[in-house]
SETORTOR-114237 format. One record per residue (C-alpha): residue number from 1; residue in one letter; x, y, z. Coordinates in nm, 3 decimals. Example, Ala and Ser with C-alpha at 12.3 -4.5 7.8 and 13.67 -1.06 7.14 Angstrom:
// SETORTOR-114237
[1; "A"; [1.230; -0.450; 0.780]]
[2; "S"; [1.367; -0.106; 0.714]]
END
This chain:
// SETORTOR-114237
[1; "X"; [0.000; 0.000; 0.000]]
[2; "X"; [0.258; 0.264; -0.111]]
[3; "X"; [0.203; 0.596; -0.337]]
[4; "X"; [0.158; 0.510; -0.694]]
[5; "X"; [0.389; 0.631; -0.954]]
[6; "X"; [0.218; 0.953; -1.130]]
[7; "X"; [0.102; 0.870; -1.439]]
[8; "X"; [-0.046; 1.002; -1.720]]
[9; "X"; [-0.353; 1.005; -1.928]]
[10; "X"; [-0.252; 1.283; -2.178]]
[11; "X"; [0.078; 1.349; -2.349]]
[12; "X"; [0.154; 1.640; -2.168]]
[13; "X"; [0.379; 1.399; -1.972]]
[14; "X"; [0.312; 1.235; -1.567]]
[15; "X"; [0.083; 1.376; -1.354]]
[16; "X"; [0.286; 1.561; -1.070]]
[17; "X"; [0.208; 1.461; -0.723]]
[18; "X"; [-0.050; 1.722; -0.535]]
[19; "X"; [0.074; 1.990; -0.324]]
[20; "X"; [-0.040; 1.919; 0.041]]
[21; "X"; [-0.242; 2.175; 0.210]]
[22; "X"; [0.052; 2.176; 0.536]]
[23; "X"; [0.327; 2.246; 0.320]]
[24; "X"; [0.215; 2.589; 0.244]]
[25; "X"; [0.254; 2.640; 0.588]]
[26; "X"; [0.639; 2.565; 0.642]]
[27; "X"; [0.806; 2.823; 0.799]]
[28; "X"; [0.468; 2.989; 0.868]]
[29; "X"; [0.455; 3.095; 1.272]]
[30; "X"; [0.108; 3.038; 1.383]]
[31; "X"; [-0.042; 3.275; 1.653]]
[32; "X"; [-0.098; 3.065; 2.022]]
[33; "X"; [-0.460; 3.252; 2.023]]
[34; "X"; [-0.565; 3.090; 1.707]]
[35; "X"; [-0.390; 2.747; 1.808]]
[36; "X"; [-0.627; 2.784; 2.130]]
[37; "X"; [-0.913; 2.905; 1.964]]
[38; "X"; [-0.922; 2.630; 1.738]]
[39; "X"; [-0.876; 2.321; 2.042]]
[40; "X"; [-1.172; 2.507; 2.193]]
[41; "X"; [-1.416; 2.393; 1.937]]
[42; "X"; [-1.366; 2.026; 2.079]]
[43; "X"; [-1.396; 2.136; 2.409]]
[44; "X"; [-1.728; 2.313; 2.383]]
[45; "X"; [-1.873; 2.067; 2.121]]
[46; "X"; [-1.794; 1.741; 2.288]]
[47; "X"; [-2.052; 1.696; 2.583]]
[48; "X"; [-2.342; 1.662; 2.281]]
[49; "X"; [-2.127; 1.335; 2.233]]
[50; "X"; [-2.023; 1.272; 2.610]]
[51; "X"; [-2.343; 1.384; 2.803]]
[52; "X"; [-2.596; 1.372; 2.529]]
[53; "X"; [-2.527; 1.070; 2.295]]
[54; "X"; [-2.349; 0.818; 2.553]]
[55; "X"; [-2.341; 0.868; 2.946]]
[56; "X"; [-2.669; 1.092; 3.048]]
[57; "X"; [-2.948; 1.210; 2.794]]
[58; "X"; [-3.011; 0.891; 2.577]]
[59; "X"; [-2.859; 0.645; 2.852]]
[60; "X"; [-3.042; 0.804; 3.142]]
[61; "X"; [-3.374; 0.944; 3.020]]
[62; "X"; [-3.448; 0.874; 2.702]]
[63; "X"; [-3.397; 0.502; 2.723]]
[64; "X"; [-3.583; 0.419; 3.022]]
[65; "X"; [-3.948; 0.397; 3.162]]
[66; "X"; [-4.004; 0.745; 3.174]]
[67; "X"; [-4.121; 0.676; 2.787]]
[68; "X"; [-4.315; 0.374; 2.851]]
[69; "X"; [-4.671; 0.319; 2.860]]
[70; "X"; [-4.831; 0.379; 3.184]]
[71; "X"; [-4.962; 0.056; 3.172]]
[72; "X"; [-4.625; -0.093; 3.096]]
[73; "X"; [-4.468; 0.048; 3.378]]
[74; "X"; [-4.703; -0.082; 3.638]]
[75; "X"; [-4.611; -0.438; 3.536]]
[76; "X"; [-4.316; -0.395; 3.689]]
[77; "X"; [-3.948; -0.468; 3.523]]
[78; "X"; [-3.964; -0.857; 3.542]]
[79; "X"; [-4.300; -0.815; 3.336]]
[80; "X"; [-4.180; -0.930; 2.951]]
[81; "X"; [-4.369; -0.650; 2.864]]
[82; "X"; [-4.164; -0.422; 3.019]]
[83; "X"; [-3.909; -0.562; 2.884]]
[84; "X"; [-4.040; -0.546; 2.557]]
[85; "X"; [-4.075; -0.183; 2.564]]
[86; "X"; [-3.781; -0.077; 2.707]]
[87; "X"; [-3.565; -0.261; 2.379]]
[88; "X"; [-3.870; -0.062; 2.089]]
[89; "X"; [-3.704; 0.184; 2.295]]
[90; "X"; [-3.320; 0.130; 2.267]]
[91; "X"; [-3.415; 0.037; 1.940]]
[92; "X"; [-3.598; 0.353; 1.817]]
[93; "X"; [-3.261; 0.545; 1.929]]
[94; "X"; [-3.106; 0.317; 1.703]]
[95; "X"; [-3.290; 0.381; 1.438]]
[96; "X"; [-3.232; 0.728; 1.381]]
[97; "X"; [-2.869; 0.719; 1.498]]
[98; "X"; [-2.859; 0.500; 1.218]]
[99; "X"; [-3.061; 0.758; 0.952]]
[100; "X"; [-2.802; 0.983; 1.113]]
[101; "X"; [-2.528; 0.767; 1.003]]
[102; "X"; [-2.676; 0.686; 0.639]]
[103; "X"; [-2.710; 1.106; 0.630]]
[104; "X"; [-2.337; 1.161; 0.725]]
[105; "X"; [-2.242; 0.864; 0.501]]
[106; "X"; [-2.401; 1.027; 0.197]]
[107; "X"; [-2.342; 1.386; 0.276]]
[108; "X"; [-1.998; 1.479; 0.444]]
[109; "X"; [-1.749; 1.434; 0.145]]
[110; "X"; [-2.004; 1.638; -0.090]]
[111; "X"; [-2.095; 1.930; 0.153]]
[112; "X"; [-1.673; 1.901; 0.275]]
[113; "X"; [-1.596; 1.958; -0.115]]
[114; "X"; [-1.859; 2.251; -0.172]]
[115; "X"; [-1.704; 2.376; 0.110]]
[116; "X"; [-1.354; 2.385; -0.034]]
[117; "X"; [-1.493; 2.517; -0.331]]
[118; "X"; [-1.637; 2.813; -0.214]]
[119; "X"; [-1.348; 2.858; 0.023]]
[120; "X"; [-1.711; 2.918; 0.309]]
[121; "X"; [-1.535; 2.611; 0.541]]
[122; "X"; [-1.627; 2.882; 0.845]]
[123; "X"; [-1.973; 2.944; 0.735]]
[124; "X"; [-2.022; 2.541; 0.722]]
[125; "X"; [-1.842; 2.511; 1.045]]
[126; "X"; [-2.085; 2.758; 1.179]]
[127; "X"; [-2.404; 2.611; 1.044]]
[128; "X"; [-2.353; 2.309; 1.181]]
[129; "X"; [-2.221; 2.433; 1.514]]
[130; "X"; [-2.529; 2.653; 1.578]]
[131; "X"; [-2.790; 2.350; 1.443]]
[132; "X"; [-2.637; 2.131; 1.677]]
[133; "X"; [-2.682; 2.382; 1.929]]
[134; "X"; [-3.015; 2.401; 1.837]]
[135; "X"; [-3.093; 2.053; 1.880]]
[136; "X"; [-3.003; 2.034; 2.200]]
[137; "X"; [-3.208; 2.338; 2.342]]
[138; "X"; [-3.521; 2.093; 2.144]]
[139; "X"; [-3.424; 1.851; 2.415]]
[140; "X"; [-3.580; 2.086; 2.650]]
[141; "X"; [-3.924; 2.004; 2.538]]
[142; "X"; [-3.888; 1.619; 2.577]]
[143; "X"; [-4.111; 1.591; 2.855]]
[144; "X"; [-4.146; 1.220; 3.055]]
[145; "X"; [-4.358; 1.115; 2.807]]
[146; "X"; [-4.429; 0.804; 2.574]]
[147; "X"; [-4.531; 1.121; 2.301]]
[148; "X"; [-4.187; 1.332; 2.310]]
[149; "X"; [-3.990; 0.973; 2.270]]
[150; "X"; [-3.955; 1.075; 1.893]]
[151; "X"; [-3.900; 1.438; 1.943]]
[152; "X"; [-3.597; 1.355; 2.138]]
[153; "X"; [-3.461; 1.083; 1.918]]
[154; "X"; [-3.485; 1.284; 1.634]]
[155; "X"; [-3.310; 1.548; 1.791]]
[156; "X"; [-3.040; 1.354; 1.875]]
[157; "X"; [-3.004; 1.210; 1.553]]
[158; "X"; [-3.028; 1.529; 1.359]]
[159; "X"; [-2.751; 1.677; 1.575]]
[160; "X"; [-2.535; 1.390; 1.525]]
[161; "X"; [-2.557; 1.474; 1.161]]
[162; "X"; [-2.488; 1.867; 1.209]]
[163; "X"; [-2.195; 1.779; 1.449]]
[164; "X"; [-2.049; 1.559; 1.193]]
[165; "X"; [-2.066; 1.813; 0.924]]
[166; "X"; [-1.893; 2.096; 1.130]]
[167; "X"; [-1.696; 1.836; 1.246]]
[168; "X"; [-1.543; 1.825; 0.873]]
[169; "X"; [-1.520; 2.156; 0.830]]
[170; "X"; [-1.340; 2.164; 1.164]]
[171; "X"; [-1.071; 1.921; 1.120]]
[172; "X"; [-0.999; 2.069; 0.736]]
[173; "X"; [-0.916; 2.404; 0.953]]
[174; "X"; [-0.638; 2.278; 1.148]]
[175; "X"; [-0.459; 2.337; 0.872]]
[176; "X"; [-0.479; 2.687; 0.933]]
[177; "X"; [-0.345; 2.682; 1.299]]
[178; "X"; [-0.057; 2.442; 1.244]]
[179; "X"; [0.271; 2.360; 1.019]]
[180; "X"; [0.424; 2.005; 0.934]]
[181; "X"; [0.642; 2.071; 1.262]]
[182; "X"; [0.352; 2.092; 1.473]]
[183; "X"; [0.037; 1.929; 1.335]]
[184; "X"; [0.046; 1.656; 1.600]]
[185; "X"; [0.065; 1.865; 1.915]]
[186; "X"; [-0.248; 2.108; 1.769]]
[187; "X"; [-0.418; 1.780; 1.676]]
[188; "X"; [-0.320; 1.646; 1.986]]
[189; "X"; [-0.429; 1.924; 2.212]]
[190; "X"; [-0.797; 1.929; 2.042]]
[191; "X"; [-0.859; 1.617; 2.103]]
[192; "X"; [-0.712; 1.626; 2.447]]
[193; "X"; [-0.906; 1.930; 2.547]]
[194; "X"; [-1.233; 1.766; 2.403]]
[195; "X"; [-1.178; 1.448; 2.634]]
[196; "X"; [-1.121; 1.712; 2.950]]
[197; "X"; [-1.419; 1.900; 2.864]]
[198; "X"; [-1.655; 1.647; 2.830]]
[199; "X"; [-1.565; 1.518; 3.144]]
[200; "X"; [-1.580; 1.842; 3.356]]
[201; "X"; [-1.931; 1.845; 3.223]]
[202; "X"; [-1.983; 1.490; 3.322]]
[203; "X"; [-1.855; 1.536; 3.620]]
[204; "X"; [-2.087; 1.881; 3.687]]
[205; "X"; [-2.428; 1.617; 3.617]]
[206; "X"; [-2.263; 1.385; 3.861]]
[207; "X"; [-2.197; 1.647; 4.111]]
[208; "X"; [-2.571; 1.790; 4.114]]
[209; "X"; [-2.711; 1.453; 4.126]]
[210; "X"; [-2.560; 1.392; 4.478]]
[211; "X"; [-2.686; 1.717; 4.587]]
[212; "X"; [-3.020; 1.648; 4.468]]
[213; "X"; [-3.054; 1.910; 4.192]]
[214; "X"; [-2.992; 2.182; 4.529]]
[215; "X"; [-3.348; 2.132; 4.607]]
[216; "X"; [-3.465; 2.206; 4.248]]
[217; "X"; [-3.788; 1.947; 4.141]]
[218; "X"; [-3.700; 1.654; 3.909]]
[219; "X"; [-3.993; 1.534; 3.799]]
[220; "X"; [-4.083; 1.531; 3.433]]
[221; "X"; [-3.764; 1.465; 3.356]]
[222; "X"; [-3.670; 1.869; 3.438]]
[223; "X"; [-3.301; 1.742; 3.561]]
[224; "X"; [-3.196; 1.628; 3.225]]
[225; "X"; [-3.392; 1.872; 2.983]]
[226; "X"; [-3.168; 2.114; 3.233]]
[227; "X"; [-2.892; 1.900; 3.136]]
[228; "X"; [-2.942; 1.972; 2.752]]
[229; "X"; [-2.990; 2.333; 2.788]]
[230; "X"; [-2.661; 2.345; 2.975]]
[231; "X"; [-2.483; 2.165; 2.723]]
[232; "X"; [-2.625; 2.365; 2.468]]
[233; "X"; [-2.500; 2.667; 2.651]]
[234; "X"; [-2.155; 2.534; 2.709]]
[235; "X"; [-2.084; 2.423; 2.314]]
[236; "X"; [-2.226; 2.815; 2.282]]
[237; "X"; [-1.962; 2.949; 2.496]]
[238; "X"; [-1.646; 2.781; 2.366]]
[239; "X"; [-1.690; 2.695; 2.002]]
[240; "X"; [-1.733; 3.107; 1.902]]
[241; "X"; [-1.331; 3.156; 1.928]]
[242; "X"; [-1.258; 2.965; 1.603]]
[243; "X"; [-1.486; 3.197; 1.406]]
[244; "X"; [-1.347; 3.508; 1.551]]
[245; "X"; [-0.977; 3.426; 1.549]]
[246; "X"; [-0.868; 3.114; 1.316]]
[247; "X"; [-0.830; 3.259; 0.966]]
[248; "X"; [-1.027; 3.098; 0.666]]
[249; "X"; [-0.856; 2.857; 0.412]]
[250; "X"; [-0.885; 3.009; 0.031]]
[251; "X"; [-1.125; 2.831; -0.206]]
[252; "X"; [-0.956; 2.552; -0.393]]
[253; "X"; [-0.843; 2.718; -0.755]]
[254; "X"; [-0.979; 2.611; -1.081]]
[255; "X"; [-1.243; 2.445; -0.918]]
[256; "X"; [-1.604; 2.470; -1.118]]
[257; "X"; [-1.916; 2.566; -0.901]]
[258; "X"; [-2.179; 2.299; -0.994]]
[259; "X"; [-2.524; 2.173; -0.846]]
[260; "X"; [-2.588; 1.963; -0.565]]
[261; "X"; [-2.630; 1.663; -0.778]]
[262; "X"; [-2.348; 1.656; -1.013]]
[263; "X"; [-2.099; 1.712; -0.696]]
[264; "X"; [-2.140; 1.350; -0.672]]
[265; "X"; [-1.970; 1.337; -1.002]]
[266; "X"; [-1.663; 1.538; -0.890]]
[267; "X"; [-1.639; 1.318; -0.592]]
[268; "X"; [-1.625; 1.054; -0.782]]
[269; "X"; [-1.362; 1.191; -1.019]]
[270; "X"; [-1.211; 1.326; -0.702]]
[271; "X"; [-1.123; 1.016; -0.590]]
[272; "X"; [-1.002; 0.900; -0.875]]
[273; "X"; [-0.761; 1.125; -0.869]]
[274; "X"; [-0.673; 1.060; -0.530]]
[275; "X"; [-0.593; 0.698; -0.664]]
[276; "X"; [-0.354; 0.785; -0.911]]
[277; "X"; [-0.195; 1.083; -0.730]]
[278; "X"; [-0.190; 0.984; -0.369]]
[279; "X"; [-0.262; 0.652; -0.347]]
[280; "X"; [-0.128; 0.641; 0.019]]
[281; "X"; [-0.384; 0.847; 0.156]]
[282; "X"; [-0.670; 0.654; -0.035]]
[283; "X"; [-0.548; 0.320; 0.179]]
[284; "X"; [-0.483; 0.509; 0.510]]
[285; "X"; [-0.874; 0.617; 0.467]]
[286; "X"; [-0.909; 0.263; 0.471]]
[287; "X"; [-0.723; 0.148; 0.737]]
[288; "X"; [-0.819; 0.449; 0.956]]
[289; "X"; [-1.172; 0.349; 0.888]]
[290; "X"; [-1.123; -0.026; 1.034]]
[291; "X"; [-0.931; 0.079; 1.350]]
[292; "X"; [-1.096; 0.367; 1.416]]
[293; "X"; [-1.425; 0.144; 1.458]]
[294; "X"; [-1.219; -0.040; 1.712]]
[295; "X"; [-1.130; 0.208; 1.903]]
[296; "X"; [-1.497; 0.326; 1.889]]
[297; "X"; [-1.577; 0.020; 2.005]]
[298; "X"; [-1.356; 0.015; 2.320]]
[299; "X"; [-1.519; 0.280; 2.460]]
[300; "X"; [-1.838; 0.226; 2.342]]
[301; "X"; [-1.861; -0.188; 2.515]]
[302; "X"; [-1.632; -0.060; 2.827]]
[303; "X"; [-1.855; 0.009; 3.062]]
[304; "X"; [-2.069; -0.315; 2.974]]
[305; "X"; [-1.789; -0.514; 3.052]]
[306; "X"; [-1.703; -0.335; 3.363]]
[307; "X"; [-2.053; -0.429; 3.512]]
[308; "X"; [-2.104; -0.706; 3.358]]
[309; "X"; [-1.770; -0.904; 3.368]]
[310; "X"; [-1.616; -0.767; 3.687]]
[311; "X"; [-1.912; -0.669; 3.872]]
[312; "X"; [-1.863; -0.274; 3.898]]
[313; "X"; [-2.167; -0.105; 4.033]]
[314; "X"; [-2.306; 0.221; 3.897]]
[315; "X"; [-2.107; 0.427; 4.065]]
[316; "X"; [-1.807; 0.258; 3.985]]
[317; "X"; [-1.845; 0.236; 3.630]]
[318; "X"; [-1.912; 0.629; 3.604]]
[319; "X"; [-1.628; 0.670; 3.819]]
[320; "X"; [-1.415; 0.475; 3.604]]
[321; "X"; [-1.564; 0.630; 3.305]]
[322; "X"; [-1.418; 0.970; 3.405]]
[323; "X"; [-1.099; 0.798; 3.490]]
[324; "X"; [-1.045; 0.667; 3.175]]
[325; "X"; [-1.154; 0.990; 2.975]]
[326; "X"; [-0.908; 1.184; 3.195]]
[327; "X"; [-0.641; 0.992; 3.101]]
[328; "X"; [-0.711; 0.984; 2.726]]
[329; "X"; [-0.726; 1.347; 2.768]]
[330; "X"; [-0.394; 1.374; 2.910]]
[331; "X"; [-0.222; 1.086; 2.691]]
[332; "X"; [-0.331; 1.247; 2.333]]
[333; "X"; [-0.182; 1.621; 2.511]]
[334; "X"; [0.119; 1.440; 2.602]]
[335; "X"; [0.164; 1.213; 2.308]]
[336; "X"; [0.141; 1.471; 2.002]]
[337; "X"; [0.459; 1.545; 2.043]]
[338; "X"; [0.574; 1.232; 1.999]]
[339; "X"; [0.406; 1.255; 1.672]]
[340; "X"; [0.588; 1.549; 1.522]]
[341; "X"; [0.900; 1.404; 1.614]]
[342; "X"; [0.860; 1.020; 1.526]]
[343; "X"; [0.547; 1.080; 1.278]]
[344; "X"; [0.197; 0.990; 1.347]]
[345; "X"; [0.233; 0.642; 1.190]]
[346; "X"; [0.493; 0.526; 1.451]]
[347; "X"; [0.233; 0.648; 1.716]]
[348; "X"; [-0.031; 0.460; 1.556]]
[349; "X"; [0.115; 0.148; 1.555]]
[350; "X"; [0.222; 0.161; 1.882]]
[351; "X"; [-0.078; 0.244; 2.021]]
[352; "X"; [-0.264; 0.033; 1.823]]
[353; "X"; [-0.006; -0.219; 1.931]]
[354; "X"; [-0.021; -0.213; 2.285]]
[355; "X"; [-0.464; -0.159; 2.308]]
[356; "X"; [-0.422; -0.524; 2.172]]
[357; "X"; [-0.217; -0.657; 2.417]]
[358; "X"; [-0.391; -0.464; 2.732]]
[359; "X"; [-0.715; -0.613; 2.547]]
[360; "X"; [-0.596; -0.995; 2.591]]
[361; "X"; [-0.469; -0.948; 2.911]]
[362; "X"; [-0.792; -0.822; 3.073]]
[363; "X"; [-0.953; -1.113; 2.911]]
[364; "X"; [-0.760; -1.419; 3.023]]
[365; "X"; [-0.639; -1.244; 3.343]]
[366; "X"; [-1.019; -1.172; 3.456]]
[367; "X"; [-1.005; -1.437; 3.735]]
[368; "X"; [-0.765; -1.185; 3.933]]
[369; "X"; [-1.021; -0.962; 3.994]]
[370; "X"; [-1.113; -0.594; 3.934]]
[371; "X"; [-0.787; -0.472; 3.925]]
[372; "X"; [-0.714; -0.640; 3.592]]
[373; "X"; [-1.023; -0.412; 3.457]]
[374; "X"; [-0.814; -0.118; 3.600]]
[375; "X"; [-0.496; -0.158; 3.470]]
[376; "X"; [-0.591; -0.283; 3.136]]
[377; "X"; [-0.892; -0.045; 3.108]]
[378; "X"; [-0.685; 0.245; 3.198]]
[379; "X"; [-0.406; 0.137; 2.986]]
[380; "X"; [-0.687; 0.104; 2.699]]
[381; "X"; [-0.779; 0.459; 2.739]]
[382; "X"; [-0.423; 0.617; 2.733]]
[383; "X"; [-0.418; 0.462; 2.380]]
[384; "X"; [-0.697; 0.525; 2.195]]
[385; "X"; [-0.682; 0.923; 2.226]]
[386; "X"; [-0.380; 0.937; 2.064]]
[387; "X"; [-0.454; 0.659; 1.818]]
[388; "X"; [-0.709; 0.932; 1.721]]
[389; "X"; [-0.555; 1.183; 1.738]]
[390; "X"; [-0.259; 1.080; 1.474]]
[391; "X"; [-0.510; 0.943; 1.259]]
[392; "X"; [-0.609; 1.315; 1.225]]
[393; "X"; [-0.281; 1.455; 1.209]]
[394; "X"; [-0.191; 1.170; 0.926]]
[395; "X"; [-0.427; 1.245; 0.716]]
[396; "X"; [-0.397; 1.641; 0.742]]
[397; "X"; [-0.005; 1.583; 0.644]]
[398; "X"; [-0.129; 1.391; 0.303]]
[399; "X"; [-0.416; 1.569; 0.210]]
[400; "X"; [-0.340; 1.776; -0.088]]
[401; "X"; [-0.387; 2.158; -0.045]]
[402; "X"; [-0.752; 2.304; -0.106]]
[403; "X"; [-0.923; 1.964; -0.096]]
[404; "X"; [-0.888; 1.960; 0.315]]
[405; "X"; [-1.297; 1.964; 0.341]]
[406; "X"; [-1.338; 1.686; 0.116]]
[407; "X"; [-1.084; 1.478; 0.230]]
[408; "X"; [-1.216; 1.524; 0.563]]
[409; "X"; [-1.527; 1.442; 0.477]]
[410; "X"; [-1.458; 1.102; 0.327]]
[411; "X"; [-1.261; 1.062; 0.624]]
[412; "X"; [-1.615; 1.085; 0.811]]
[413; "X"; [-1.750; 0.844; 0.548]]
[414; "X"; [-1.505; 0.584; 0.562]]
[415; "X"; [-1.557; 0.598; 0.931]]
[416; "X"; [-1.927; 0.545; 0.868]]
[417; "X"; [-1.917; 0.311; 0.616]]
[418; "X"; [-1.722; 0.011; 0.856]]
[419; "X"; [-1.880; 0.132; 1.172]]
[420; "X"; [-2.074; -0.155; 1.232]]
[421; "X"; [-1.756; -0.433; 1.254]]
[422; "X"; [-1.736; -0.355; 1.601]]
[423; "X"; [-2.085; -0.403; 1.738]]
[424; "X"; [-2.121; -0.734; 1.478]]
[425; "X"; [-1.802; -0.932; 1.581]]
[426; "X"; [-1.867; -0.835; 1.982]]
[427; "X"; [-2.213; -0.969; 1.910]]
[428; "X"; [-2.110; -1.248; 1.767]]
[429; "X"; [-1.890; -1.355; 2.001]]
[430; "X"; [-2.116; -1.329; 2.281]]
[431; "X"; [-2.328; -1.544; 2.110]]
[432; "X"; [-2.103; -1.808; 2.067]]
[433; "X"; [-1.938; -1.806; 2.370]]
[434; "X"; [-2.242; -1.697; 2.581]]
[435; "X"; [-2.020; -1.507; 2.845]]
[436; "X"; [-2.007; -1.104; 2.762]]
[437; "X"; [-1.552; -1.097; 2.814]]
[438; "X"; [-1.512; -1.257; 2.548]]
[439; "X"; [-1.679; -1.005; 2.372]]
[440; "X"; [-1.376; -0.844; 2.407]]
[441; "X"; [-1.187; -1.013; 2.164]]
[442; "X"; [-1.433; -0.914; 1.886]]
[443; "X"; [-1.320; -0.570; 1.946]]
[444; "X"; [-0.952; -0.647; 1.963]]
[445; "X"; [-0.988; -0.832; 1.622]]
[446; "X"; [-1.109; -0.537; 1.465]]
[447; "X"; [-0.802; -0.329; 1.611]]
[448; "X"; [-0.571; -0.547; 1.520]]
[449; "X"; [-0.688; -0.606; 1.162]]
[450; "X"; [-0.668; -0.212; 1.108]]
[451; "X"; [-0.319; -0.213; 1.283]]
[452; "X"; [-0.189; -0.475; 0.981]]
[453; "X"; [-0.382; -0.293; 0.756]]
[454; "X"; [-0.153; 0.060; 0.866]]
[455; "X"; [0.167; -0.158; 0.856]]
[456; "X"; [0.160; -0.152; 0.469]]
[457; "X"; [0.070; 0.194; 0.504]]
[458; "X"; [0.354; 0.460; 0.466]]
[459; "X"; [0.460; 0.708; 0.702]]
[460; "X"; [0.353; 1.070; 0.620]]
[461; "X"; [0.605; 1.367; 0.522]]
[462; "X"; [0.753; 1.474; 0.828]]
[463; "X"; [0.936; 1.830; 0.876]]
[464; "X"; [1.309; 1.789; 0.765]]
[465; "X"; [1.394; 1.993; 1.154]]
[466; "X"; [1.344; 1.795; 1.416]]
END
């Protein structure tokens, strides 16, 4: 899986290899305030994902009786009707996260290349900032009430789509607030300051559940509508400083404004190109896409197996859970500058590496007790951030300049389009083996098939000064 040799389909001779976008920034000294301003986008935006999406709003509330038939309720939980209801539930949040995901699938490498087109990345950015924003203050009107269950899922589900989309636009702008010496400490520190923030915010809903909400009434579901409002309020407060300090990337050049419809057609052409001309990032979108489904998946089954497999309790899982976001938090800080001086590659494989290793050992050393969960869970979680994180920063060093949106955006496709490996092979495992641990190794399997996948992938340019 190496860079093909340019070729040619004319006689005007080979094809010259694209200019990436980061190395019109050597020698280029960045401003710390737009560095900063930038990170802060991941700060503010990531409690719709922490609070919202996984630990609180569709976990807590939207999930649970409070959305059941009356009738349903009184039978009690060991009722199978109860039961019943409570997976129509689960699975109506499925649903639309998965309309979300067919949405994002279809959408993000079209509306990333418009974007580069136009050279509007911020106004993108924005739109989906402030619609996700949106969403969330909807969540306020989801009542405890079998007839707001939809409301909220489709809420959730339509923000999931807008936070993907500025999510694009996003990532194709830390280009702007980094050079090919740097890129992995600014990737790095937004995705470290996105784990911290999430969990402050976690930690807030944790806080004022002990205290009982200070004496303010819970019924109706007011404590987590409150929830959503404050989250709404927080991505407000933080993610403004990108679109008031980080300069806008120039429209790609030579680039034809057409419809909606035929963009599909450049794509397509796009990535041709992309094929003959940098054939190393089309397989790194490909082996990003399997391992970063893996490391989706670790965090996504990690509590289950907590509870489940080494009998945490509530509290112990959610204490855990911040735990193991702090550290990721800290990790991917730390660790991007071991990617601008050994290249993102070497930290992906490493990390990659090592989650596979920490993954077996918490599976056949279960029988000594929680503190195998600990070690290897916590070990799990200093990897994955940074995994991420140089998955970012790769792809940023080899995507060619003014295509940043686009490239982004397949990235988000990609991700899409294999993000069900996880949750099948964990399933099927299960099934097989009927005890949940071994669960564990369907999510190992995936991570290590995307780590040999990245072997044959080569490194990215690295700055000549180390």
């Amino acid at each position: 899986m190496t860079d093909a040799a340019p070729r040619s389909d004319s006689p005007a001779g080979p094809v010259a290899p694209p200019t990436m976008g980061l190395e019109l920034q050597e020698g280029v000294r960045i401003p710390r305030r737009q560095v900063y301003s930038w990170a802060l986008w991941d700060w503010g935006t990531q409690p719709f994902n922490t609070v919202i999406l996984t630990f609180v709003f569709t976990a807590l509330y939207l999930t649970t009786e409070s959305f059941l038939d009356p009738a349903v309720v009184a039978l009690g939980p060991d009722d199978p009707a109860y039961e019943r209801g409570l997976a129509e539930l689960t699975s109506g949040v499925g649903l639309w996260n998965t309309l979300a995901g067919v949405l994002i699938l279809v959408l993000a490498p079209v509306l990333g290349q418009r974007a580069d087109a136009t050279g509007r990345r911020k106004a993108w950015l924005a739109g989906g900032t402030v619609g996700m924003v949106l969403c969330m203050l909807a969540l306020w009107f989801v009542e405890a009430d079998p007839a707001y269950f939809v409301l909220g899922a489709a809420m959730i589900g339509l923000g999931s789509v807008l936070n993907e989309i500025a999510g694009v636009n996003y990532n194709a702008m830390m280009v702007s607030v980094a050079t090919p010496r740097t890129v992995g400490k600014v990737s790095g520190l937004g995705w470290g300051l996105g784990y911290v923030g999430g969990i402050l915010t976690l930690v807030f809903v944790v806080v004022a559940n002990a205290a009982d909400w200070w004496g303010m009434p819970t019924d109706n579901g007011l404590a987590f509508r409150v929830i959503a409002v404050g989250c709404a309020l927080w991505a407000l407060a933080f993610s403004w400083p990108i679109l008031a300090f980080v300069p806008e990337l120039p429209p790609t050049k030579g680039r034809p404004k057409v419809g909606f419809f035929a963009s599909y057609g450049v794509l397509y052409r796009d990535i041709k190109g992309l094929w003959r001309t940098s054939r190393r990032t089309f397989w790194f979108l490909l082996a990003s896409a399997v391992f970063r489904d893996g490391l989706s998946g670790v965090f996504a089954f990690g509590a289950i197996i907590g509870g489940v497999s080494f009998g945490f309790s509530a509290d112990q899982v959610i204490i855990f859970g911040i735990a193991a976001n702090l550290v990721a938090g800290i990790s991917t800080v730390l660790l991007g500058r071991a990617d601008d001086r050994f290249g993102p590659r070497a930290v992906i494989l490493s990390t990659l590496s090592i989650i596979v290793v920490a993954g077996l050992a918490v599976v056949f050393l279960r029988d000594l007790g929680p503190i195998v969960y600990w070690v290897g869970g916590l070990v799990l979680s200093a990897c994955v951030g940074p995994a991420q994180s140089a998955s970012r920063s790769y792809l940023a060093r080899v995507t060619p300049a003014g295509k940043e949106s686009e490239i982004f955006g397949l990235y988000a496709t990609t991700g899409r389009a294999t993000s069900w490996m996880s949750g099948a092979l964990w399933t099927i495992t299960i099934a097989a083996t009927g005890a949940t641990i071994w669960g564990t190794l369907g999510i190992i399997a995936v991570v290590l098939l995307g780590l040999i996948l990245m072997w044959f992938v080569r490194e990215a340019p690295l700055a000549d000064a180390r």
